[in-house]
N, C-alpha and C positions, 0 to 999 in steps of 0.2 A: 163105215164111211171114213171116220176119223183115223180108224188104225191103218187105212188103204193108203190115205192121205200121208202119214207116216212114214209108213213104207218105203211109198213115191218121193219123199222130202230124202230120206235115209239111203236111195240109190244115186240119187244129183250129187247129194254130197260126197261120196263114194266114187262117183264117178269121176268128180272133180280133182277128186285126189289122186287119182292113179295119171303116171306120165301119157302123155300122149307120144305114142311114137311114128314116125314115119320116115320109111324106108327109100330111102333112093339108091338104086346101083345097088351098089353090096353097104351101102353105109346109113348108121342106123341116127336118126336126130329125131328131138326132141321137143314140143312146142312151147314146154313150160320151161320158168327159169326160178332154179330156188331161190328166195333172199332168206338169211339168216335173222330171225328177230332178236337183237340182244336185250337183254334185260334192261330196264328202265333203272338209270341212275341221273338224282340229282345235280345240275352241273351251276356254278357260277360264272357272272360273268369277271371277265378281268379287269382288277382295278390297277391303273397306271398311274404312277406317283414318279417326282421328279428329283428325289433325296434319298441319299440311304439312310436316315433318322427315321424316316413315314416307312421305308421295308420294314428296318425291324421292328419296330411297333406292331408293325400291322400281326410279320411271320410271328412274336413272341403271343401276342390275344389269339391267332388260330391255332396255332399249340397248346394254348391253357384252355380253349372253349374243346380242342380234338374234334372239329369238326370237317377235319379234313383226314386223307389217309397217310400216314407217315410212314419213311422220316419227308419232309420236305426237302427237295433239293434248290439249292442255289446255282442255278447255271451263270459263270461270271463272263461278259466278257467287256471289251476296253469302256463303253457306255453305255451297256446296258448289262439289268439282271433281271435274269427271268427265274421265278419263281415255281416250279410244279409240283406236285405231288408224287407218292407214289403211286403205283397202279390200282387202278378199284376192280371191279367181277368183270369187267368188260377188257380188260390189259391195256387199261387207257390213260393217261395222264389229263389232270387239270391245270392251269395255270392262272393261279388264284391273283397272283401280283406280277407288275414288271414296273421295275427302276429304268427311266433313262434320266445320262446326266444333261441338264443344261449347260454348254460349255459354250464361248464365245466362238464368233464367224471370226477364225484368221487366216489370212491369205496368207498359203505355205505355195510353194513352187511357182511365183509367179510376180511377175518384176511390179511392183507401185512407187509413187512419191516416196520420196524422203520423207516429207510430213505424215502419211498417214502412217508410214513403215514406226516415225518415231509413235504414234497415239497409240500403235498395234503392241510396240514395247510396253510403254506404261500405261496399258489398261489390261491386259492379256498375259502378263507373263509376270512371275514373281520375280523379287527385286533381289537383285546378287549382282557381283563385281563385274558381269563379263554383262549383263545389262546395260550397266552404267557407262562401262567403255565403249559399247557398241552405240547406243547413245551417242556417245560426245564425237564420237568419229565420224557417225555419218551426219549427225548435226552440221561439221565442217560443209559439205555438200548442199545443203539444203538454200544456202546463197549466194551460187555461184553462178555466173553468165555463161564460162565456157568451161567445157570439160575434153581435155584431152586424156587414153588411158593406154597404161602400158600393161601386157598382160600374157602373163608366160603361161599361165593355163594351171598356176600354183596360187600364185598372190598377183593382188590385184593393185598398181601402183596411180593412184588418182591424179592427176596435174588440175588442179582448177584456180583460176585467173576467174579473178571478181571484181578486177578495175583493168588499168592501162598498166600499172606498177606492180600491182599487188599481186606475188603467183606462188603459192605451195605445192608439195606433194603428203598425200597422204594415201598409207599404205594401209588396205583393207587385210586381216588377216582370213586366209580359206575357212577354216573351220573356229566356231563357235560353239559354246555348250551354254545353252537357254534350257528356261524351265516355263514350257507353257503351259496355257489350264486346257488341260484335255481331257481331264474327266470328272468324277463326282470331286467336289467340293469340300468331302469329309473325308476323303484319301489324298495318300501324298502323291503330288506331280510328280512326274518322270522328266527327269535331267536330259536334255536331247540334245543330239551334234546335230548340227545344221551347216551347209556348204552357204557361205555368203557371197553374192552376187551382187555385180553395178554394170547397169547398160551406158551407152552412150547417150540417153536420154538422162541420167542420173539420176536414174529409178531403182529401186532395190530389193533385190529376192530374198529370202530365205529355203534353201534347197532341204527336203529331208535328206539325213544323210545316213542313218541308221541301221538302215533295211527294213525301217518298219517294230523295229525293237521295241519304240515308245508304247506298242499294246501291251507287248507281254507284261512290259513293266507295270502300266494301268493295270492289268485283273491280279497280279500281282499284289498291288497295292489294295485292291478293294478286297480280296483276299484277306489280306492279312488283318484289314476294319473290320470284316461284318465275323472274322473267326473269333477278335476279340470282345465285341460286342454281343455275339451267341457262345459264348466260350460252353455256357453251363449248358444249352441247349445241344452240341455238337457231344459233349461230355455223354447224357441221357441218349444218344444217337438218337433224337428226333430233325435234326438238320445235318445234311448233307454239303461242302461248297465245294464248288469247283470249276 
């Protein structure tokens, strides 16, 4: 009875296994669908840190514990780094860490007060000569009743009358080279030309002017931090950057 029972268990399962097929017209399908089972691997989740002091910490203790597969790569780019592995049994990557920087909200391509334009300088951007001048220049603006402007499409020639008597010009120059904070904090800024702008409300833009160059320069820069900072790690090829 038991061995019959057997038997019967041993053709279900047999039968289970063999494809089912059926035939339409001349084409032959299928009713089962394989899935592949990969083998079971332990995975982490992802820890997000806001500095690149807390990455290398973190990537130089997972290198000494090796509880991860190496080398680790460092994928850089302008404000963020992402952290993976290399591949485990399954050809898969982990990504044990990611850096993004905390950089300040500044309004690029797009006309505001003179007052906030000035708080946007000196809270946001590091302090150098073309700062200071840009500053003091549009300061002039900042209390004025009427604005008249003259503007060849090069330089921009400001007329503003701030009583019945009292009338200057001031000449905005087109391009400027500011240094704003645009990425992590323990890499150097990138030096950026900006196209300067003044509407008839006597508001004022900051135009990127660069083509966008100011990225390359950021992973450049964090680049060149976390190669100095893993020099010995990159040396032993357990880290990767780029």
């Amino acid at each position: 009875m038991i061995r019959e029972a057997m038997q019967w268990i041993e053709s279900k399962v047999l039968d289970a296994q063999k494809k089912d097929e059926v035939m339409i017209r001349d084409d032959i399908y299928t009713e089962k669908e394989l899935t592949l089972v990969l083998p079971h691997v332990n995975k982490c989740k992802t820890l997000s840190v806001n500095n690149l002091s807390m990455l290398i910490t973190n990537v130089k203790n997972e290198i000494k514990d090796d509880v991860h597969n190496l080398p680790l790569i460092l994928n850089v780019e302008e404000k963020r780094v992402t952290c993976l592995t290399s591949y485990d049994v399954n050809k898969e990557r982990q990504v044990p860490f990611v850096a993004d920087a905390e950089v300040p909200q500044i309004s690029f391509n797009d006309f505001i007060s003179v007052e906030k334009m000035i708080i946007q300088l000196q809270t946001c951007f590091k302090d150098n000569e073309n700062k200071a001048n840009l500053i003091s220049m549009i300061s002039k603006l900042s209390k004025d009743t009427k604005v008249e402007m003259e503007d060849d499409g090069i330089t921009q020639r400001v007329i503003a009358q701030e009583g019945i008597s009292v009338k200057g010009t001031v000449t905005l120059p087109p391009l400027v080279k500011l240094v704003p904070q645009r990425t992590f904090y323990e890499a150097e800024q990138p030096e950026q030309m900006f196209l300067l702008r003044i509407d008839g409300n006597c508001r004022v833009a900051l135009y990127d002017a660069d083509g966008g160059a100011w990225k390359y320069q950021c992973q450049q820069s964090i680049i060149k931090y976390l190669s100095d900072q893993l020099k010995q790690e990159i040396e032993d090829g357990k880290v990767i950057i780029g």
